[in-house]
C-alpha positions as CSV (number, residue, x, y, z in Angstrom):
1,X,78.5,1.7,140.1
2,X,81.8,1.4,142.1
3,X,83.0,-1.0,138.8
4,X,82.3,1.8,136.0
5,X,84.0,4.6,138.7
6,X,87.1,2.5,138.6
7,X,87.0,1.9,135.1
8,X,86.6,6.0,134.4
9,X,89.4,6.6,136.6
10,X,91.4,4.2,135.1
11,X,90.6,5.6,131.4
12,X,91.3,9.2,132.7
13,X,95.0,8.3,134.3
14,X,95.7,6.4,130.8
15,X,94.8,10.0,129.1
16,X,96.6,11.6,130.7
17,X,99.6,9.8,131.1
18,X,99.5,9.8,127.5
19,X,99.3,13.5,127.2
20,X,102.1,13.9,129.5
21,X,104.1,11.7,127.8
22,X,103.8,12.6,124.1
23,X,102.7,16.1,124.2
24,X,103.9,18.3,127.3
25,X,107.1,16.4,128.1
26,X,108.5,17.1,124.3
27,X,107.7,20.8,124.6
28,X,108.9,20.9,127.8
29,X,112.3,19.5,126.7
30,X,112.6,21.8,123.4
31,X,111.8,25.3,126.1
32,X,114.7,24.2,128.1
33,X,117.1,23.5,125.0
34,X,116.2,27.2,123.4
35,X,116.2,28.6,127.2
36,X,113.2,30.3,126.0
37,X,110.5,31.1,123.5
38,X,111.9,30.6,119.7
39,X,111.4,33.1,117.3
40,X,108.2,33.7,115.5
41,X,108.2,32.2,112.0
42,X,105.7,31.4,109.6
43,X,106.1,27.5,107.8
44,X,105.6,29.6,104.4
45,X,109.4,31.5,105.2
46,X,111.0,28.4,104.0
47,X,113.6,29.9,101.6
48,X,114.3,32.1,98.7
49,X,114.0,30.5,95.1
50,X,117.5,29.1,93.4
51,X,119.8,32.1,92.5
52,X,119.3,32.2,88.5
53,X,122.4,32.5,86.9
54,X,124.6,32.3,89.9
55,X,127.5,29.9,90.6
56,X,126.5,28.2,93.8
57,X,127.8,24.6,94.6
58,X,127.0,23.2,97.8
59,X,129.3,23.3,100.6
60,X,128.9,20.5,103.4
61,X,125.4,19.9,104.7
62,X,126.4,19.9,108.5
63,X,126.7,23.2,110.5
64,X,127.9,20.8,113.8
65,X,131.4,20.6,111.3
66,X,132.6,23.8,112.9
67,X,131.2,22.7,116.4
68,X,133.1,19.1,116.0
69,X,136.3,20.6,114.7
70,X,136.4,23.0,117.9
71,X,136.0,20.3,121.0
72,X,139.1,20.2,122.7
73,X,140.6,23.6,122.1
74,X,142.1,25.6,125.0
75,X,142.5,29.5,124.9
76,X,146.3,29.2,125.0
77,X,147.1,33.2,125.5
78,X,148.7,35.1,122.5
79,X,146.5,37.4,120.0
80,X,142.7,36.1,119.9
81,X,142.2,38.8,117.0
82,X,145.1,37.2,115.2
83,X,143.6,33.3,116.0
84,X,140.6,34.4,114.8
85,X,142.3,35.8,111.3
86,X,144.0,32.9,110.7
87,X,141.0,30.2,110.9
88,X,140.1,28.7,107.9
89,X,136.6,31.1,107.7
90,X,138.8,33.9,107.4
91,X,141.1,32.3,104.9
92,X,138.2,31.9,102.1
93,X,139.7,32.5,98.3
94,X,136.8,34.8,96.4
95,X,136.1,33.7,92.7
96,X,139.3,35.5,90.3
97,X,138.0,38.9,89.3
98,X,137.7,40.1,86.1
99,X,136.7,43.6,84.9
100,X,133.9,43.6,85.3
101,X,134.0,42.2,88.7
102,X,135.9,45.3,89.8
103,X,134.2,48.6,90.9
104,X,136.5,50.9,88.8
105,X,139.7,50.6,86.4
106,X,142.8,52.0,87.1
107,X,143.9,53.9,83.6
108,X,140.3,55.9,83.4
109,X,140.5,56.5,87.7
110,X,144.2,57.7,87.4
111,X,143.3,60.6,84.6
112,X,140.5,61.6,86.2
113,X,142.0,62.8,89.5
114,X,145.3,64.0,87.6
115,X,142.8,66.3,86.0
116,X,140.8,67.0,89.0
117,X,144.4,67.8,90.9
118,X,145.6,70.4,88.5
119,X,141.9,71.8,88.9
120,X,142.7,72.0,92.6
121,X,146.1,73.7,91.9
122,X,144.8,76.3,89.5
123,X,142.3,77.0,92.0
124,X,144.5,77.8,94.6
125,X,146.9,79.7,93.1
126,X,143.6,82.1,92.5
127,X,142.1,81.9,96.2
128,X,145.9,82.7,97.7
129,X,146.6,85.7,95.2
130,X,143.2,87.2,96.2
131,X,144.1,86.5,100.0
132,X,147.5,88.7,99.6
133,X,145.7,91.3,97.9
134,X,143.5,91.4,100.8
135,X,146.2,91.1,103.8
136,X,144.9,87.3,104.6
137,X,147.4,85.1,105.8
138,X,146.4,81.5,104.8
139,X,148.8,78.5,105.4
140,X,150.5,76.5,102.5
141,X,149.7,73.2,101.1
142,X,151.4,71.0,98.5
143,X,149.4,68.8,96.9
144,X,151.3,65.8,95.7
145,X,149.2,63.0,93.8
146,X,150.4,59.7,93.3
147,X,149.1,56.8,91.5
148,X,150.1,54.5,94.8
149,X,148.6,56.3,97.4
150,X,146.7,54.1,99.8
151,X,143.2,55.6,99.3
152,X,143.1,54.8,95.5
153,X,144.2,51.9,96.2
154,X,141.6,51.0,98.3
155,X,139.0,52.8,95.9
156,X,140.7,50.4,92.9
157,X,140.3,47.2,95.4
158,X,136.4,47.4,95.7
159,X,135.1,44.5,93.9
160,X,131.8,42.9,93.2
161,X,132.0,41.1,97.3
162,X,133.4,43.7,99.5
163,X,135.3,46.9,99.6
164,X,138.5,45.6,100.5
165,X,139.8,42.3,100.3
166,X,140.7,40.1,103.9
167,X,144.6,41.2,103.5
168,X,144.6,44.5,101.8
169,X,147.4,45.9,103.0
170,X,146.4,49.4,101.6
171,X,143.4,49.5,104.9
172,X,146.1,50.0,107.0
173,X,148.2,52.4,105.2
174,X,144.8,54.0,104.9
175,X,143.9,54.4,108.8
176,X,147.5,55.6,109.1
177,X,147.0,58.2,106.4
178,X,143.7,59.7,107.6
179,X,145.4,59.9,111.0
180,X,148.7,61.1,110.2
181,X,148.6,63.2,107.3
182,X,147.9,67.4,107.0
183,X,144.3,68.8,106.3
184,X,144.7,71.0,103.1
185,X,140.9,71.7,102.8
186,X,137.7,71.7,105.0
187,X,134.2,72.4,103.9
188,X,131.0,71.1,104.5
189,X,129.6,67.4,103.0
190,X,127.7,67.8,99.8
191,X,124.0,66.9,101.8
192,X,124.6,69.4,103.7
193,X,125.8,71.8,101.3
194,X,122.1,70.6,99.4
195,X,119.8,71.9,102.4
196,X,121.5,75.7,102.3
197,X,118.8,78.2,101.9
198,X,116.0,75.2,103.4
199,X,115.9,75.6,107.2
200,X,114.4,77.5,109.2
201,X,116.4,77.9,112.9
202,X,113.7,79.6,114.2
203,X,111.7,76.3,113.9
204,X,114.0,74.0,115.4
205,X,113.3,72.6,118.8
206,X,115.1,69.7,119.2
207,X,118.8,68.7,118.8
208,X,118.7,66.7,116.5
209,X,119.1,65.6,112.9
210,X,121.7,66.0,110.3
211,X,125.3,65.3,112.6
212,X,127.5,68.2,112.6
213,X,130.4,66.5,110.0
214,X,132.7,68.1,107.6
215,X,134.2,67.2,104.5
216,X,138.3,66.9,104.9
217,X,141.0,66.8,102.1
218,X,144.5,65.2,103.2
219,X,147.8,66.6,100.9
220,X,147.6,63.2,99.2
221,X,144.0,64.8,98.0
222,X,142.3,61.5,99.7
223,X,139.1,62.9,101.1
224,X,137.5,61.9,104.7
225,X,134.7,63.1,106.6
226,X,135.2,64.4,109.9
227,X,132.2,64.2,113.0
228,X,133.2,64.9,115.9
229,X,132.9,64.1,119.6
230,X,129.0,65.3,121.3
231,X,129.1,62.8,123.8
232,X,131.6,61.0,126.5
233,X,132.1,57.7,126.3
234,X,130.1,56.9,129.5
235,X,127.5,59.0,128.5
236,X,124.5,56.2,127.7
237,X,121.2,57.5,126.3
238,X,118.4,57.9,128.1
239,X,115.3,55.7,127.9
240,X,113.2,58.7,126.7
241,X,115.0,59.7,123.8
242,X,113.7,58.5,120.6
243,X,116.3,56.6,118.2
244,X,115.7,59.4,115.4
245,X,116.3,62.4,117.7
246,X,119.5,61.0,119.9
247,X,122.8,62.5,118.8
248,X,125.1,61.0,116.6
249,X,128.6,59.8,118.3
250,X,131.4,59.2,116.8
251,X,133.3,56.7,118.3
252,X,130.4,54.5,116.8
253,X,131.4,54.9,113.5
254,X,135.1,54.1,114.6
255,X,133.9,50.8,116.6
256,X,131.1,50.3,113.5
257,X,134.1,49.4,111.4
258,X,136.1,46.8,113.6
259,X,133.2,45.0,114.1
260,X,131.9,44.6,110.2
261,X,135.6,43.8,109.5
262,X,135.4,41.6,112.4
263,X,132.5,39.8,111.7
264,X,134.3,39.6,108.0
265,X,131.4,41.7,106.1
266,X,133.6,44.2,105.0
267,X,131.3,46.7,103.6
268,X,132.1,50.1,106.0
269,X,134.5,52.2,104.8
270,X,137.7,52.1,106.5
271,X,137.5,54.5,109.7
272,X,139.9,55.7,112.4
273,X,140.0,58.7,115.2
274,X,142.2,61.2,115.2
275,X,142.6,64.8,117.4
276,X,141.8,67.9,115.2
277,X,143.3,71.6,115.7
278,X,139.7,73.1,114.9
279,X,141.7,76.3,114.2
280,X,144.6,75.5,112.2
281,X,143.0,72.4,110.4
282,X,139.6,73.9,110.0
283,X,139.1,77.3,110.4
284,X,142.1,78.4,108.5
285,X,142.2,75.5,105.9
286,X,138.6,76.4,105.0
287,X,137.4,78.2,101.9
288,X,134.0,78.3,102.5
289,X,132.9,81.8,104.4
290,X,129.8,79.9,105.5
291,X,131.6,77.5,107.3
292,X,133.8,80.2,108.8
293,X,131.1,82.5,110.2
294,X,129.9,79.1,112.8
295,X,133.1,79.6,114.3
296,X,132.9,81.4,117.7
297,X,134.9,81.8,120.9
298,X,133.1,80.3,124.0
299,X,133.5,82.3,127.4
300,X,136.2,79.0,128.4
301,X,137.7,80.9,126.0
302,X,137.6,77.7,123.5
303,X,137.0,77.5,119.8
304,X,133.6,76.6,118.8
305,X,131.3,75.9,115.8
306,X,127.6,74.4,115.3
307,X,125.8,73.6,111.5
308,X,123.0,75.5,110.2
309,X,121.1,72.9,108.6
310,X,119.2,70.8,110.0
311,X,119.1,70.5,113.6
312,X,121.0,71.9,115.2
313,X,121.9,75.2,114.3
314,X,121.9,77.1,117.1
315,X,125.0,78.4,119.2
316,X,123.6,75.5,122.6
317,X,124.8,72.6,120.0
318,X,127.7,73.8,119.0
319,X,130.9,71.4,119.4
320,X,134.1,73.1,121.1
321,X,137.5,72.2,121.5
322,X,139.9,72.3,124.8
323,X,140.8,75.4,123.4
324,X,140.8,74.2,120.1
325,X,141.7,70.5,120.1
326,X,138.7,68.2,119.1
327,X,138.6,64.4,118.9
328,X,136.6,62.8,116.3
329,X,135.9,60.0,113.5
330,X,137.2,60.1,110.0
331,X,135.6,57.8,107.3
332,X,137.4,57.8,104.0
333,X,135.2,58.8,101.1
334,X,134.1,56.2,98.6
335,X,135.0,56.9,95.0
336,X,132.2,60.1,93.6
337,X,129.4,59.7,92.1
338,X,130.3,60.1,88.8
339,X,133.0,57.4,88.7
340,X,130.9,54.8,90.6
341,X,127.2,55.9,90.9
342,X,125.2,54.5,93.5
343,X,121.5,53.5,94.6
344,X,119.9,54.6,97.8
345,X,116.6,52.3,98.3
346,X,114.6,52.3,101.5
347,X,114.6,49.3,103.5
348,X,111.3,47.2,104.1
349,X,111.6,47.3,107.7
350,X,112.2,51.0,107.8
351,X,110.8,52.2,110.9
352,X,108.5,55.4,111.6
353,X,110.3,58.5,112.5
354,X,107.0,60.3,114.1
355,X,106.3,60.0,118.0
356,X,103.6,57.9,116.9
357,X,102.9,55.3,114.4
358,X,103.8,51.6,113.7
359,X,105.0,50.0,110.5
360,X,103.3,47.0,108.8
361,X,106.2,44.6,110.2
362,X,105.8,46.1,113.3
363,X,102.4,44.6,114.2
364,X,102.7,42.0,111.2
365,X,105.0,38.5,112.4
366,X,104.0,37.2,108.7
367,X,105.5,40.5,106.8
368,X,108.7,38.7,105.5
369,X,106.2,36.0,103.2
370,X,105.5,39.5,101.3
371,X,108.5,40.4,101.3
372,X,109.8,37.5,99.3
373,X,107.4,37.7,96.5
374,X,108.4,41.1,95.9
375,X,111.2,41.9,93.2
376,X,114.1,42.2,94.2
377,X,113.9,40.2,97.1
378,X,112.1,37.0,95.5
379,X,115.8,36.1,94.1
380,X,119.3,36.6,95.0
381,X,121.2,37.7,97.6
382,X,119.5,40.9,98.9
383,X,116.9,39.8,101.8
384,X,119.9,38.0,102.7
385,X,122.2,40.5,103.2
386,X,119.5,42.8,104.6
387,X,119.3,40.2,107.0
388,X,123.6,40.1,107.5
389,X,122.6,43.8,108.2
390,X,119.8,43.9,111.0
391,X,122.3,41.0,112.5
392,X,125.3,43.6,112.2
393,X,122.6,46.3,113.6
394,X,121.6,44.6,116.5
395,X,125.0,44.1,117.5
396,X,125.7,47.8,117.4
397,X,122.1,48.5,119.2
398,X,121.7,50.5,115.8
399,X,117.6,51.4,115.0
400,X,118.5,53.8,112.7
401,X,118.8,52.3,109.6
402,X,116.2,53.6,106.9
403,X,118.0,53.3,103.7
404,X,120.3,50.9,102.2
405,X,122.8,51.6,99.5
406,X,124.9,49.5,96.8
407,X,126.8,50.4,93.7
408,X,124.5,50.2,90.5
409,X,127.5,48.0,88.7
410,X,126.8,45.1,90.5
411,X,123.3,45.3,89.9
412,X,121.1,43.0,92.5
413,X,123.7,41.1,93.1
414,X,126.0,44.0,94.7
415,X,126.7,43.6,98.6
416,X,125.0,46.4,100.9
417,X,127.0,49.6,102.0
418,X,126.8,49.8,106.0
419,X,126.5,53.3,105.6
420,X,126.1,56.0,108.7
421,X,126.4,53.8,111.9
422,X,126.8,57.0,114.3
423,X,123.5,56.0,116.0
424,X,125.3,52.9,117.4
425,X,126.5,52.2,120.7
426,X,123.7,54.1,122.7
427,X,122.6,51.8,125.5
428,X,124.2,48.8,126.2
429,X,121.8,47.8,128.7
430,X,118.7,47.4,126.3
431,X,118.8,44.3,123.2
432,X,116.0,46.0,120.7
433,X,115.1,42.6,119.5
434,X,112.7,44.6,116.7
435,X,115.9,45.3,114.9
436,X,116.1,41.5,114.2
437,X,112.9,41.2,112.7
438,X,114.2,40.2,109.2
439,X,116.2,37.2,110.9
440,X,113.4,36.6,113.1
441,X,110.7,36.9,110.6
442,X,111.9,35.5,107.0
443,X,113.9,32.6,109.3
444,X,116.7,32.4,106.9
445,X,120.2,33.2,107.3
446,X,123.8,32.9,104.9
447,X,125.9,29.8,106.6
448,X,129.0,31.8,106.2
449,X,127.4,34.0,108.7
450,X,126.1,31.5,111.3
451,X,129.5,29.6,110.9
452,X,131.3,33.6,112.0
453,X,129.0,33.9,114.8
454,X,129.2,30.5,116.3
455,X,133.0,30.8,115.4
456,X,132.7,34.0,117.9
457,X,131.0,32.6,120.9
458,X,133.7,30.6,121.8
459,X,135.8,31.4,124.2
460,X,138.9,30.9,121.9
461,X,137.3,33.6,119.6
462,X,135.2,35.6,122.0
463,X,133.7,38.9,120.2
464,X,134.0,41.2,123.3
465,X,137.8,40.3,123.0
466,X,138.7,40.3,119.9
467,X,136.6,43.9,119.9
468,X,138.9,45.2,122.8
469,X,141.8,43.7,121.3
470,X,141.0,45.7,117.8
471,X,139.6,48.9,118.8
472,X,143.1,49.1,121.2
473,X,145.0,50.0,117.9
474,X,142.9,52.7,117.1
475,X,144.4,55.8,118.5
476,X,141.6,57.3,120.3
477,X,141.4,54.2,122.9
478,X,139.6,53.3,124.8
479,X,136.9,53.9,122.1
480,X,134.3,51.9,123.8
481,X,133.2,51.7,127.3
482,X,133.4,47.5,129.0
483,X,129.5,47.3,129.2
484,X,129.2,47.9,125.5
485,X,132.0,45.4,124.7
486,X,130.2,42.8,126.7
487,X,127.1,43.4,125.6
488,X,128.6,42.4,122.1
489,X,128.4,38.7,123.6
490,X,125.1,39.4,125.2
491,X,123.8,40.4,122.1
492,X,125.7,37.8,120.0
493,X,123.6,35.1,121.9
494,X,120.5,36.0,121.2
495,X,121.0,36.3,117.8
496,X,122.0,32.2,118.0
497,X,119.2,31.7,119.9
498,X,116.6,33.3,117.1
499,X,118.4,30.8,114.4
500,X,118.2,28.0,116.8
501,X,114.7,28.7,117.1
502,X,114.1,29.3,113.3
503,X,115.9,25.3,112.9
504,X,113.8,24.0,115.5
505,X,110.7,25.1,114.2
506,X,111.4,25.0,110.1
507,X,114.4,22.7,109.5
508,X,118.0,23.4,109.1
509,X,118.1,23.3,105.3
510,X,115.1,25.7,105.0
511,X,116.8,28.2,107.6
512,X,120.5,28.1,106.5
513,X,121.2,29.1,103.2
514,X,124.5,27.5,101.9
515,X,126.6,29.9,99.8
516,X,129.8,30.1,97.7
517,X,133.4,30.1,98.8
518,X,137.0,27.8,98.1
519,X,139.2,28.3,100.9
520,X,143.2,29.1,100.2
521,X,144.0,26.4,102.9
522,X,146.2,23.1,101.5
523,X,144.0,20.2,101.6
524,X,144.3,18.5,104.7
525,X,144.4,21.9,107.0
526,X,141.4,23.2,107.5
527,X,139.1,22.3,110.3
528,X,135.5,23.5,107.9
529,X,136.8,22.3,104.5
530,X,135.4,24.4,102.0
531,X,133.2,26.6,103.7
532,X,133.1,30.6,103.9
533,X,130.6,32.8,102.1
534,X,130.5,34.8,98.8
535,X,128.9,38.3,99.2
């Protein structure tokens, strides 16, 4: 008895030395290389079928090339924002474009706002001969159109990857414009304009909705829409406010667009701050008498105004000046609607916008293998820049993103607009990890993007200072508060931690998607030789 006790023992240390061994010390060793759990993602997610029709030659294989070429570099002062502009990823030559690669031409864009200019003119020379018959005072305007200005050259520089090319000088000239030049004309945006006569005040019972903006014309007649400041920058939301009823802020938008530009998207329109006389630049430069009767005096004796429609239309959410000097965002307009129509399609991982309710990817980890069978998404780029976008999202702490948008010329191919980023920047304390869930869930992701993002971990390149360093030229600086800036990096590795998990648990050529680029570098002089991304 004593002889078959030892041999049991002795079979039962064997087992489980082997066990130890060859099961427990391996998964042991991959939870302390992903410092915690990996993502969830299904061995179906492997990849999207070969782009029909699309030039894509394969780049380099090795994702360490950008880790290799980095050992050994030193933070050696100077401009980080301008060391990160001048690596090789930022240096990437797109394809030539053609016609047909370009949003819009320049004869047919040129005669159309000549003729919508003189429009303007004729118009005014009505409005002001009325306002003298009737003893109104309104100021004087010049309009002066021409064919150089910087916001039709930006509108003529959208092409079939991005808005604006790496160095568009016109961007600039653009931010300096918007802040710089006079307001001619203020009136309400067109969607709002749409809900007159459709809401009810004596309904509303929470703040929310629609954000109080306006539509402003510059004497170059570029357009930009105003929103202006609701909250301070320290102001952080509180944890029981729902995404879809917090307010809007607009140093958001401003910070929205240095950090797509940034992480080299380039798909927000180009937006800067500015201080704006509510009187002289609103009020009086207004035509529109419904925009004129919000305007009030508050007992500070400062000038006020709130919106109708939708929300917030009652005097409590009105937006004042100190007296009448308001700070806000101004995004230039894309080109209209009838010059280069657009398509607004609701994302798949829209969430619900009810108090209660969950969405199918909300309580399915598996909803991304749908996903891909379904048209347009079973080809292409689009799931993959959907999932550039819930990156650029998470970032921002954005849950508000619904609907998607991209110019109908480009067809499925066309890059996503990252429309309406006011619901940014909220908490910087919380990382909504469900905003990821297209990452996290289809495990696939562009290699131009995880090559940016690795790129701005680094010390040399670090995203909460290169931010810092970009929003300072904005002139409403400080534009974001130091906890959101740092939660940038925060944020940032977590996001590398989801794709590290994705490799770990699929393979690195199921999870990173190579895509096309030629970089403008001389042979010999870039550190990732031929890699950068086509969008």
């Amino acid at each position: 008895m004593r002889r078959d006790r030892l041999l049991l023992a002795t079979t039962l240390t064997l087992v489980f030395t082997a066990d130890l061994y060859f099961v427990l010390l391996p998964k042991l060793q991959d939870f302390r290389r992903a410092g915690g759990p990996g993502c969830v993602c299904a061995r179906g997610n492997a990849s999207l079928p070969r782009q029909g029709g699309l030039v894509s030659p394969r780049l380099s294989n090795s994702t360490d090339s950008l880790r290799d070429s980095a050992e050994g570099e030193l933070d050696d002062g100077g401009s980080k924002l301008d060391r990160l502009f001048d690596h090789p990823l930022y240096n990437i030559q797109t394809p030539v474009l053609g016609p047909e690669e370009r949003l819009l031409q320049a004869e047919q864009l040129v005669t159309y706002y000549q003729k919508k200019v003189s429009r303007w003119e004729r118009h005014m020379e009505m409005y002001n001969e009325a306002a003298a018959a009737s003893n109104i005072t309104v100021p004087k305007h010049k309009v002066t159109f021409d064919p150089e200005v910087s916001w039709l050259k930006f509108h003529l520089g959208i092409n079939r990857y991005s808005l604006y090319s790496r160095q568009d000088p016109a961007v600039g000239q653009l931010l300096r414009d918007m802040h710089g030049l006079a307001i001619i004309s203020a009136d309400y945006t067109q969607d709002e304009k749409a809900l007159k006569g459709a809401c009810d005040c004596e309904q509303v019972v929470k703040p929310s909705g629609h954000h109080l903006k306006l539509a402003l014309k510059m004497n170059d007649f570029g357009k930009a829409m105003f929103k202006p400041m609701r909250q301070q920058r320290d102001e952080v939301t509180s944890e029981d406010v729902f995404y879809f009823v917090d307010f809007q802020r607009h140093n958001a938008e401003i910070a929205a667009f240095h950090l797509d530009r940034i992480l080299d998207f380039r798909r927000v329109p180009p937006v800067v701050g500015r201080l704006v006389n509510i009187t002289g630049e609103v009020l009086l430069a207004t035509h529109n008498q419904d925009l004129r009767n919000v305007f009030f005096t508050s007992p500070a004796k400062n000038t006020c105004f709130f919106a109708k429609c939708l929300y917030v239309c009652k005097t409590e959410y009105a937006v004042c000046g100190k007296p009448d000097t308001l700070e806000g965002s101004l995004s230039t307009y894309l080109p209209g609607l009838s010059q280069a129509p657009r398509v607004s399609i609701a994302s798949p991982w829209i969430r619900s916008y009810t108090f209660e309710g969950r969405k199918d990817w909300e309580v399915n980890p598996f909803f991304c293998d749908t996903i891909k069978e379904m048209y347009p998404y079973n080809s292409g780029n689009r799931l993959l820049n959907i999932i550039d976008m819930s990156i650029f999202d998470f970032l921002m702490g954005n849950m508000d993103r619904h609907h998607y948008e991209l110019f109908t010329k480009f067809g499925d191919e066309g890059f996503l607009l990252h429309f309406d980023n006011a619901r940014g920047f909220g908490r910087p304390s919380e990382d909504v990890m469900s905003i990821l869930a297209p990452l996290s869930q289809c495990c696939m992701i562009k290699r131009s993007t995880l090559m940016r993002l690795r790129l701005l971990s680094r010390e040399r390149y670090r995203l909460s200072d290169v931010m810092r360093e970009s929003l300072w030229g904005d002139p409403l600086r400080p534009v974001l508060t130091e906890p959101h800036l740092l939660a940038l990096d925060r944020r940032l590795k977590r996001v590398l931690e989801v794709v590290g998990g994705c490799v770990r648990e699929l393979g690195e050529e199921q999870v990173v998607t190579t895509d096309y680029a030629r970089s403008t570098d001389p042979p010999g002089t870039s550190t990732v030789a031929g890699e950068g991304a086509q969008r």
